[in-house]
PQR file of N, CA, C, O and H, with PARSE charges and radii, in Angstrom:
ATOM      1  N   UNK A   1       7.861  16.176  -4.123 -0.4000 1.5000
ATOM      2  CA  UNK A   1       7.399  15.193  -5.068 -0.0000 2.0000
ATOM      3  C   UNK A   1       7.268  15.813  -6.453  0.5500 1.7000
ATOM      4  O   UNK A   1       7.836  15.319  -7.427 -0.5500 1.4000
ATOM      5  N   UNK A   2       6.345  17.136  -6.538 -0.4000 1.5000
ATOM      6  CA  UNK A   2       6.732  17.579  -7.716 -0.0000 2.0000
ATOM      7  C   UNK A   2       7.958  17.988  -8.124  0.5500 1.7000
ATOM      8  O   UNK A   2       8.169  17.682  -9.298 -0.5500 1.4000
ATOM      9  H   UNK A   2       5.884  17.537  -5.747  0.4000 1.0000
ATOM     10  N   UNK A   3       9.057  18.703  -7.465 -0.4000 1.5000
ATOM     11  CA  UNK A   3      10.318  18.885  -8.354 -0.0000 2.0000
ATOM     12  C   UNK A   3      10.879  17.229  -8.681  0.5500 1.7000
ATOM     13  O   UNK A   3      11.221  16.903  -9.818 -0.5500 1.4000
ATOM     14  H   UNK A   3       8.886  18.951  -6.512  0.4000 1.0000
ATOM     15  N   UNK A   4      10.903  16.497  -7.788 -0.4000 1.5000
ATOM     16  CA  UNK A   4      11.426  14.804  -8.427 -0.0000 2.0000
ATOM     17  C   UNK A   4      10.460  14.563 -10.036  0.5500 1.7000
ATOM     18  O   UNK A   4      10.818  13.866 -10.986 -0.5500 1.4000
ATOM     19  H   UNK A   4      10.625  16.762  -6.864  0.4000 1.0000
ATOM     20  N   UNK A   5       9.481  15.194  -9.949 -0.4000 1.5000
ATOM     21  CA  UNK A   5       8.804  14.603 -11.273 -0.0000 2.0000
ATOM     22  C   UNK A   5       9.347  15.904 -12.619  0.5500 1.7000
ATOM     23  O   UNK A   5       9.737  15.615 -13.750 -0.5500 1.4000
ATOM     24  H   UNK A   5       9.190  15.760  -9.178  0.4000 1.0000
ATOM     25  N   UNK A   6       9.247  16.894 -12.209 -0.4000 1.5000
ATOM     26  CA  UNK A   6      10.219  17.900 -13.150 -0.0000 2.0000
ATOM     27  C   UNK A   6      11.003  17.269 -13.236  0.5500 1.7000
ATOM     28  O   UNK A   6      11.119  16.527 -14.212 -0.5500 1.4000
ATOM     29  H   UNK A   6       8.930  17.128 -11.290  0.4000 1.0000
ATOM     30  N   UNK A   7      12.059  17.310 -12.026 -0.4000 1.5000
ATOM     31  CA  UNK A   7      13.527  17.420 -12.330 -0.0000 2.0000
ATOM     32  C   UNK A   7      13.725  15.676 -13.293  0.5500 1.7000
ATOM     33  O   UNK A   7      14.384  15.693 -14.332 -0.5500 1.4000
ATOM     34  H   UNK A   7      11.965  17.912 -11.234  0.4000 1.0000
ATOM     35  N   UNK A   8      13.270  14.691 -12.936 -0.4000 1.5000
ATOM     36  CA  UNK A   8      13.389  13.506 -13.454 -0.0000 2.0000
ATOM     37  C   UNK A   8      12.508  13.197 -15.394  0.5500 1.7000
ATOM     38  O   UNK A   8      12.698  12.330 -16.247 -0.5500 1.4000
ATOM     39  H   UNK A   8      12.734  14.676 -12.091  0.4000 1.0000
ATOM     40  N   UNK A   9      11.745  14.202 -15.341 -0.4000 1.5000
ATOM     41  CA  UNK A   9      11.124  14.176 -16.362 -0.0000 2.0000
ATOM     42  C   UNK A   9      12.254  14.817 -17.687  0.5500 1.7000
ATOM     43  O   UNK A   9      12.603  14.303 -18.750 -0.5500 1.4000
ATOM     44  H   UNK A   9      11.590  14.907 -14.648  0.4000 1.0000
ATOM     45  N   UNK A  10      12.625  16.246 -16.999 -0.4000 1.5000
ATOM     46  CA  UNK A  10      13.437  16.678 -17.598 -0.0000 2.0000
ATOM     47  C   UNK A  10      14.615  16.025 -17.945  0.5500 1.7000
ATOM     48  O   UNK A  10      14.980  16.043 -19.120 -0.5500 1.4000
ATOM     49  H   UNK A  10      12.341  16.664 -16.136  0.4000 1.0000
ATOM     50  N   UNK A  11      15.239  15.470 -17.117 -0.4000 1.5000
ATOM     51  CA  UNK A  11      16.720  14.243 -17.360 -0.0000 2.0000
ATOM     52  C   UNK A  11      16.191  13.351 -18.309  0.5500 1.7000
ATOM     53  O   UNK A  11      17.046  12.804 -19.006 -0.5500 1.4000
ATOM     54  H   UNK A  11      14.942  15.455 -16.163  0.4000 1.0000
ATOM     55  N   UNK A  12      15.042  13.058 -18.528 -0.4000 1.5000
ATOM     56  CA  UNK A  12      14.570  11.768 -19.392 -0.0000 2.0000
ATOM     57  C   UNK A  12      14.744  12.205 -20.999  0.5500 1.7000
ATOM     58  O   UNK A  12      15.241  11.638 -21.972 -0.5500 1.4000
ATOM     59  H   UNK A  12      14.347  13.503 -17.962  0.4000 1.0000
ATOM     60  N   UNK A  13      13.933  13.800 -20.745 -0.4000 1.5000
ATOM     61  CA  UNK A  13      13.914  14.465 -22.424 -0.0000 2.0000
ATOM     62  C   UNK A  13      15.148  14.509 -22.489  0.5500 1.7000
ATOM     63  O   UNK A  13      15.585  13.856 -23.436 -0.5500 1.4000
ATOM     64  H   UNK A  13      13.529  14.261 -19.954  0.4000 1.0000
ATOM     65  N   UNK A  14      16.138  15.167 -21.684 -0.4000 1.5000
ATOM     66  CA  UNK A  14      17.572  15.659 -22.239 -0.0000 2.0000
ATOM     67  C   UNK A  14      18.644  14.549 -22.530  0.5500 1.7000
ATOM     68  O   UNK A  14      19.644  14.701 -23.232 -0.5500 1.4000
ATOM     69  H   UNK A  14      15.783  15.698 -20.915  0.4000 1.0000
ATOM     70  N   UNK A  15      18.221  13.267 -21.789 -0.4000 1.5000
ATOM     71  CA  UNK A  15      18.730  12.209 -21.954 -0.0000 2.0000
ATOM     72  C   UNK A  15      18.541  11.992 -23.550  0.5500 1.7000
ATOM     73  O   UNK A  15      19.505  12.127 -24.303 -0.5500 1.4000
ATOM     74  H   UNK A  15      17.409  13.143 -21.218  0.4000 1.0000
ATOM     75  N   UNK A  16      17.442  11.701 -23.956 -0.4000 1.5000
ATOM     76  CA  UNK A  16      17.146  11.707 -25.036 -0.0000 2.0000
ATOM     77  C   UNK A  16      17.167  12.187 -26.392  0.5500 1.7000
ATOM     78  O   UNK A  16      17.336  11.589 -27.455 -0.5500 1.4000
ATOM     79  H   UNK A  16      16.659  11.591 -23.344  0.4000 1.0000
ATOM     80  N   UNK A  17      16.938  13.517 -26.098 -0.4000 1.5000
ATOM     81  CA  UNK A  17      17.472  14.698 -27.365 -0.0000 2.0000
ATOM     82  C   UNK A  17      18.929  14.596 -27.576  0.5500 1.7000
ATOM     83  O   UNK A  17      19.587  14.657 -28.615 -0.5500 1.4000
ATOM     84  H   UNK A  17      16.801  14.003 -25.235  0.4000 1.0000
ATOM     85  N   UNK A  18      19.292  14.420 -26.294 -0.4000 1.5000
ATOM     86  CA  UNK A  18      20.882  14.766 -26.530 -0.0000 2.0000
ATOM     87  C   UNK A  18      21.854  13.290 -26.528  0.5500 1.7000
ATOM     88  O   UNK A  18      23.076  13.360 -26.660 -0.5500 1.4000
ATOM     89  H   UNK A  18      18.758  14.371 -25.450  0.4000 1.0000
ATOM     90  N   UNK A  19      21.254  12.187 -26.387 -0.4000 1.5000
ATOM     91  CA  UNK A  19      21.849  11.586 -26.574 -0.0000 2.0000
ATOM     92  C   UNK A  19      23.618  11.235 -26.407  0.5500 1.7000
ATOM     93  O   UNK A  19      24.326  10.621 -25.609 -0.5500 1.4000
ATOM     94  H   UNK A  19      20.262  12.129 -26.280  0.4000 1.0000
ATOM     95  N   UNK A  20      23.743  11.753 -27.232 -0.4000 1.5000
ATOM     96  CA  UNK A  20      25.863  11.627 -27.444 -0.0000 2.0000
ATOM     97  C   UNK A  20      26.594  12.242 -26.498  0.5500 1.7000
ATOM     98  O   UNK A  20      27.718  11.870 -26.163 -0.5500 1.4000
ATOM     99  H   UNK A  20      23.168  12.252 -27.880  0.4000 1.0000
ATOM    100  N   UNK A  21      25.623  13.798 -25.740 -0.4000 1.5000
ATOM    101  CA  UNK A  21      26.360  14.770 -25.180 -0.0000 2.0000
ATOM    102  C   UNK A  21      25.836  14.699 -23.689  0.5500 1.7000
ATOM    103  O   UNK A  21      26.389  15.492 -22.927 -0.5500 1.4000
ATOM    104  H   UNK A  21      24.709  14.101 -26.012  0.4000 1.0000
ATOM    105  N   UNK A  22      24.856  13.880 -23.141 -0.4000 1.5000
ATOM    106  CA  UNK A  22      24.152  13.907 -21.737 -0.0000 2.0000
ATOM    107  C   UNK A  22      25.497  13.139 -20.959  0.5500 1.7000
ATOM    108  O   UNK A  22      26.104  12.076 -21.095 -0.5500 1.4000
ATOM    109  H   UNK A  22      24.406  13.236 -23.760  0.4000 1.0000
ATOM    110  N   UNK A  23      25.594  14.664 -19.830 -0.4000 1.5000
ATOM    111  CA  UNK A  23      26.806  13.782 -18.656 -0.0000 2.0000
ATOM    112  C   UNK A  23      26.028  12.586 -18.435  0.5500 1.7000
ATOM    113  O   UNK A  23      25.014  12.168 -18.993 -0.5500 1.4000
ATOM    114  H   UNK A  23      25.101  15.527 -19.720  0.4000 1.0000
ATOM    115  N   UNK A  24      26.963  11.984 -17.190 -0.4000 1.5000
ATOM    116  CA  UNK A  24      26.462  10.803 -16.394 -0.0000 2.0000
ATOM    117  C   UNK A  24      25.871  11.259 -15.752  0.5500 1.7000
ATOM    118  O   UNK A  24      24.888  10.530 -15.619 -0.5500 1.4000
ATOM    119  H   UNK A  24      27.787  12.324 -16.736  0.4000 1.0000
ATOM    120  N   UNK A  25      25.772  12.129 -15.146 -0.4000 1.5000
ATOM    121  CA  UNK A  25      24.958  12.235 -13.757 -0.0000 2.0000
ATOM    122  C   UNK A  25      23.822  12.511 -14.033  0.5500 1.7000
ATOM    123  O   UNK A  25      23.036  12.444 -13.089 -0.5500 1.4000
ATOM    124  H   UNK A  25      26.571  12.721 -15.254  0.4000 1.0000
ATOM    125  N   UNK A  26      23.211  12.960 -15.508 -0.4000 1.5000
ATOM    126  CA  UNK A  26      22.126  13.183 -15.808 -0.0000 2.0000
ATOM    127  C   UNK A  26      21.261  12.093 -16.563  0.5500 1.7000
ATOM    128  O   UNK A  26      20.031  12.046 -16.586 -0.5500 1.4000
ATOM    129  H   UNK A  26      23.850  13.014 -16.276  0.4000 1.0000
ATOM    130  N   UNK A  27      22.228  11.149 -17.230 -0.4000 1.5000
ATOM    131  CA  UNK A  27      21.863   9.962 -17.547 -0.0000 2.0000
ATOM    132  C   UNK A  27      21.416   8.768 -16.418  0.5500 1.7000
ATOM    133  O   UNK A  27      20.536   7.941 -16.657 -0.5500 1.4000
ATOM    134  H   UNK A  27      23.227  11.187 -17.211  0.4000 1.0000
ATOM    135  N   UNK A  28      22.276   8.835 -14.987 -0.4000 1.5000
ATOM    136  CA  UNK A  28      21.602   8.229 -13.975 -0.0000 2.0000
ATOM    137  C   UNK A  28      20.432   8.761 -13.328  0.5500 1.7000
ATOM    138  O   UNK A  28      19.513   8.201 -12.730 -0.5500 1.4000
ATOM    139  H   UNK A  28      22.991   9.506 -14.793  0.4000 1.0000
ATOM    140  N   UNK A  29      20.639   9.805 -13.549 -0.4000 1.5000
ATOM    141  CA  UNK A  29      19.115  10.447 -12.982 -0.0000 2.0000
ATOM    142  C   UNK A  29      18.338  10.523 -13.601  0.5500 1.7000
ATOM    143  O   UNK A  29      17.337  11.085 -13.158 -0.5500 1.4000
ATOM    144  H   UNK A  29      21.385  10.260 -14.036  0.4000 1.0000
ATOM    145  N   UNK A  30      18.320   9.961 -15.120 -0.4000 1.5000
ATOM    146  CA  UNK A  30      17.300   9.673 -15.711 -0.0000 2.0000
ATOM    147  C   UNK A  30      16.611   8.253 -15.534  0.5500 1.7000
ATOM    148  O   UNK A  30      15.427   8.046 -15.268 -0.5500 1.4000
ATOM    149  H   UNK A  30      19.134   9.503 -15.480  0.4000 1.0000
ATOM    150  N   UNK A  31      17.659   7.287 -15.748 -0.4000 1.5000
ATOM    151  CA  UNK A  31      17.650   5.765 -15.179 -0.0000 2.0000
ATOM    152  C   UNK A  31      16.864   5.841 -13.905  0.5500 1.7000
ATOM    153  O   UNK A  31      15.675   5.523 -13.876 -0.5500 1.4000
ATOM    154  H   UNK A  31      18.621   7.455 -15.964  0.4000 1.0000
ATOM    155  N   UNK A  32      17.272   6.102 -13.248 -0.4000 1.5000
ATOM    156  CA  UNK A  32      16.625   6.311 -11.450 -0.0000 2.0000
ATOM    157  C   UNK A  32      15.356   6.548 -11.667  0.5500 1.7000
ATOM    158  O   UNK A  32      14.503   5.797 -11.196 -0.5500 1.4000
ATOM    159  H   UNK A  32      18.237   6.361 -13.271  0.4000 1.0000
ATOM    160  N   UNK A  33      15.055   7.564 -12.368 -0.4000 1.5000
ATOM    161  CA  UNK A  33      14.049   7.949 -12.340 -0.0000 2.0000
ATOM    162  C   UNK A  33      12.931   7.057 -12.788  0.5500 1.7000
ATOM    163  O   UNK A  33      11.958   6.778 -12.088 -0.5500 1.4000
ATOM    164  H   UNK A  33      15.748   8.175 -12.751  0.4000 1.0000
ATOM    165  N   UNK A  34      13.180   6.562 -14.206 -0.4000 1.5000
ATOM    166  CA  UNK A  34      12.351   5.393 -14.961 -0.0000 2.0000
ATOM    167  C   UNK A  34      12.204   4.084 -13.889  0.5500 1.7000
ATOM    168  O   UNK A  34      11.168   3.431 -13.763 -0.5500 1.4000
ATOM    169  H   UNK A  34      13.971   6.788 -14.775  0.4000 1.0000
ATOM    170  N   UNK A  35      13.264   3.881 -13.261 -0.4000 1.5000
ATOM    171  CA  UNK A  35      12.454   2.547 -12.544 -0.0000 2.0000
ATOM    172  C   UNK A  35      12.394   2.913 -11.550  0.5500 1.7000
ATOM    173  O   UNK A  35      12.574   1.945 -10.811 -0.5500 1.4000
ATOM    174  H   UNK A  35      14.105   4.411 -13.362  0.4000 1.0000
ATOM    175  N   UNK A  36      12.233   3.822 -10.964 -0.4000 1.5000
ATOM    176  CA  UNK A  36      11.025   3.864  -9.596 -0.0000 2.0000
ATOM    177  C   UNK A  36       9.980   4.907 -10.232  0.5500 1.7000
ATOM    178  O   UNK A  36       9.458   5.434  -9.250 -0.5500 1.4000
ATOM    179  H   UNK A  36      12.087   4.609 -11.565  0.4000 1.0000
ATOM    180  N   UNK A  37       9.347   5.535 -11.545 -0.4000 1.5000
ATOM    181  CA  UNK A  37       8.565   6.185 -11.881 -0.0000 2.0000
ATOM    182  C   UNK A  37       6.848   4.743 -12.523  0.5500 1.7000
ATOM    183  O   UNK A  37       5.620   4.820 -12.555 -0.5500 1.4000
ATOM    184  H   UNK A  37       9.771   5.107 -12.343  0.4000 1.0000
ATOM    185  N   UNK A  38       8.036   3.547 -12.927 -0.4000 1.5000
ATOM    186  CA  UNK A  38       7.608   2.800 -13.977 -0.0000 2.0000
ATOM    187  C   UNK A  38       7.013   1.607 -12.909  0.5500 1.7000
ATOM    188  O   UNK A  38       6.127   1.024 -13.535 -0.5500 1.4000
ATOM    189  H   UNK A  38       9.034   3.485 -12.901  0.4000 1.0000
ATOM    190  N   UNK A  39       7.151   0.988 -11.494 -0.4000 1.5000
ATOM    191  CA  UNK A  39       6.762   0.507 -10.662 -0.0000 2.0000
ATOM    192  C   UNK A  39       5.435   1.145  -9.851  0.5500 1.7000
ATOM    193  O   UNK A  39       4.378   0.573  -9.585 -0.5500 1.4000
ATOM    194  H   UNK A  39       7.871   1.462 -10.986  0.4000 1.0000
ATOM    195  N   UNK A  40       5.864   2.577  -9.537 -0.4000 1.5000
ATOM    196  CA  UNK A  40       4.771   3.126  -9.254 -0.0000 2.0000
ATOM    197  C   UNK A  40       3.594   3.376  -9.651  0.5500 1.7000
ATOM    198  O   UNK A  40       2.615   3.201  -8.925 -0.5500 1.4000
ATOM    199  H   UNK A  40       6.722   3.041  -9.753  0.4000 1.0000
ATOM    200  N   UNK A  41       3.498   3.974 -11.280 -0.4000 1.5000
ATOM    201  CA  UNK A  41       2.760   3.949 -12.306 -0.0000 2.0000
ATOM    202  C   UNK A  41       1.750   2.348 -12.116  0.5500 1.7000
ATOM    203  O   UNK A  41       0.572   2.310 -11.760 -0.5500 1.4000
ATOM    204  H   UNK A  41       4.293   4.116 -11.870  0.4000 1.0000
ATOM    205  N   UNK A  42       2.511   1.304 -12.425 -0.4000 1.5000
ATOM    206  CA  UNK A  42       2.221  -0.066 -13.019 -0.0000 2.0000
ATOM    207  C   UNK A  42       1.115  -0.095 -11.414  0.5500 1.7000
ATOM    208  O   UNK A  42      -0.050   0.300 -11.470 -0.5500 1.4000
ATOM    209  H   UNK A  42       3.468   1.335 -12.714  0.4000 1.0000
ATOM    210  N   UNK A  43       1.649  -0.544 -10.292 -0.4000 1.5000
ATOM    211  CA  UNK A  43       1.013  -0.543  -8.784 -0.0000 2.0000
ATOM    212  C   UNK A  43      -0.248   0.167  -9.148  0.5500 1.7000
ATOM    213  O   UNK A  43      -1.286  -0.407  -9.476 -0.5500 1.4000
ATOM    214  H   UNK A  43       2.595  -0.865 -10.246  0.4000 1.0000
ATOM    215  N   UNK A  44      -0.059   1.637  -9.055 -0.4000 1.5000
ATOM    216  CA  UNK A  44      -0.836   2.277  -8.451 -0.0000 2.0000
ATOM    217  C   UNK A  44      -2.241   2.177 -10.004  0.5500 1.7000
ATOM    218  O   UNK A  44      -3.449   2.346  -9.837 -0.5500 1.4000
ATOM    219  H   UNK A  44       0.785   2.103  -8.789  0.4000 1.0000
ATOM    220  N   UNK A  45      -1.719   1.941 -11.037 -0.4000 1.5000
ATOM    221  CA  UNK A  45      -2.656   1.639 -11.814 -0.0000 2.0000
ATOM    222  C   UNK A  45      -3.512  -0.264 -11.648  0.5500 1.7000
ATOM    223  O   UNK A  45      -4.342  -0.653 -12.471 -0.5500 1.4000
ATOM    224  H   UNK A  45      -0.737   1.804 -11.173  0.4000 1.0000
ATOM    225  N   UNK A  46      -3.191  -0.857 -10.827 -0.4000 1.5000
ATOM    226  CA  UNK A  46      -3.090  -2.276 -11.086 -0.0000 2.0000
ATOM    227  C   UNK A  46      -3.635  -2.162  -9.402  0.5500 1.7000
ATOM    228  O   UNK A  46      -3.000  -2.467  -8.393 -0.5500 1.4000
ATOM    229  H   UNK A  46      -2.517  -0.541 -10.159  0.4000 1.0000
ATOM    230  N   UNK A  47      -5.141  -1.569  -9.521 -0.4000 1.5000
ATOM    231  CA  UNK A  47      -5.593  -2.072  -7.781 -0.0000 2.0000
ATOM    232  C   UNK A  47      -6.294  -3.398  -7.684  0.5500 1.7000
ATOM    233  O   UNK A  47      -6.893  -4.007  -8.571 -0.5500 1.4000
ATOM    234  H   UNK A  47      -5.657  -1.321 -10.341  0.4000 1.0000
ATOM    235  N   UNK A  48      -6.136  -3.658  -6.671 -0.4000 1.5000
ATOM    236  CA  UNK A  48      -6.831  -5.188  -6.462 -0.0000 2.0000
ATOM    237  C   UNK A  48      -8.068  -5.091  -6.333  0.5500 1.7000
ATOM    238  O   UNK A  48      -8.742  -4.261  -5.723 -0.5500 1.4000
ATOM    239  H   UNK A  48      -5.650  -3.163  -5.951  0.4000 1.0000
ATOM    240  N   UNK A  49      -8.520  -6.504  -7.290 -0.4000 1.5000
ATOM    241  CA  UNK A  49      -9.750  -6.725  -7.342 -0.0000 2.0000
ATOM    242  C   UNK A  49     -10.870  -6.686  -6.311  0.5500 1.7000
ATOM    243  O   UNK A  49     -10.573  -7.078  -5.183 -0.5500 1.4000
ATOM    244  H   UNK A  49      -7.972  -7.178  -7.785  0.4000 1.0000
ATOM    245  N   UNK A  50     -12.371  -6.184  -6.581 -0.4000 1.5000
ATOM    246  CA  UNK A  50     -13.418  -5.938  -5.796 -0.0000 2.0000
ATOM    247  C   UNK A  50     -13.943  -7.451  -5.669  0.5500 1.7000
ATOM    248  O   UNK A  50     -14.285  -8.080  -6.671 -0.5500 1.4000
ATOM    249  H   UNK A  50     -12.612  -5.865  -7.498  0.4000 1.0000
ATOM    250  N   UNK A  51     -13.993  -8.090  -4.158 -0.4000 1.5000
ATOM    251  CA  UNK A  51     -14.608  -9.079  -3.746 -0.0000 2.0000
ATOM    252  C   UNK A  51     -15.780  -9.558  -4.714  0.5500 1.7000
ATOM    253  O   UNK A  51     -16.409  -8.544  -5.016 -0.5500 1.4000
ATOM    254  H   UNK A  51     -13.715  -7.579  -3.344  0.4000 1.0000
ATOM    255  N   UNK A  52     -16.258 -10.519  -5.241 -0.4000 1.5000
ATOM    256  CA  UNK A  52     -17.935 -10.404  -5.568 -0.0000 2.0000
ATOM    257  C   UNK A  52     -18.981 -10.278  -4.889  0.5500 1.7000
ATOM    258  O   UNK A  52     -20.105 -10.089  -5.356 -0.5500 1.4000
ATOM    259  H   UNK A  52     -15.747 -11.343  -4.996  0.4000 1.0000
ATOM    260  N   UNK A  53     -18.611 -10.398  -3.422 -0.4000 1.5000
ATOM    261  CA  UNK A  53     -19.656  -9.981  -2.510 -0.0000 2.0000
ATOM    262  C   UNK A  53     -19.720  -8.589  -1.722  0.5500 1.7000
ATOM    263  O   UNK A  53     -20.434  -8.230  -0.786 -0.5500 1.4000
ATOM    264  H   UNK A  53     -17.698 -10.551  -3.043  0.4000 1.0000
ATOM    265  N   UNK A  54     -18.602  -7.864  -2.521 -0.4000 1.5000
ATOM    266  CA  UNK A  54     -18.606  -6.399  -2.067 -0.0000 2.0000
ATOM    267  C   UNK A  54     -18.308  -6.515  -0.722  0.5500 1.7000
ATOM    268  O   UNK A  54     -18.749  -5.671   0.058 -0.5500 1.4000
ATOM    269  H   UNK A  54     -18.022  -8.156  -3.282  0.4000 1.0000
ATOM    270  N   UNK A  55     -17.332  -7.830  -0.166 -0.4000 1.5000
ATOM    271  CA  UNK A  55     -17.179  -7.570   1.223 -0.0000 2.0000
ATOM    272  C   UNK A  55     -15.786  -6.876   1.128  0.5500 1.7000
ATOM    273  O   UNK A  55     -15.232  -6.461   2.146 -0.5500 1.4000
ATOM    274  H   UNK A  55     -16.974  -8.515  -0.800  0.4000 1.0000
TER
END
């Protein structure tokens, strides 16, 4: 889990800096990365509401 968050973090910067010169394969693995990084994030920040009766 942590190298997927390196390795995908890193494709995101290099995607970025480099723009003009990022292969594909590093540009999809940046893509990949953003939407299953950006679902998880959203979920796991977004817990469901506490009953009002604390049941």
């Amino acid at each position: 889990m942590v190298v997927y968050l390196m390795v995908g973090l890193v494709a995101v910067v290099g995607w970025v800096v480099r723009a003009g010169a990022t292969p594909e394969l590093v540009r999809v693995l940046a893509t990949t990365f953003l939407g299953l990084a950006i679902p998880i994030v959203a979920s796991y920040l977004n817990a469901p509401p506490t009953p009002p009766n604390g049941v």
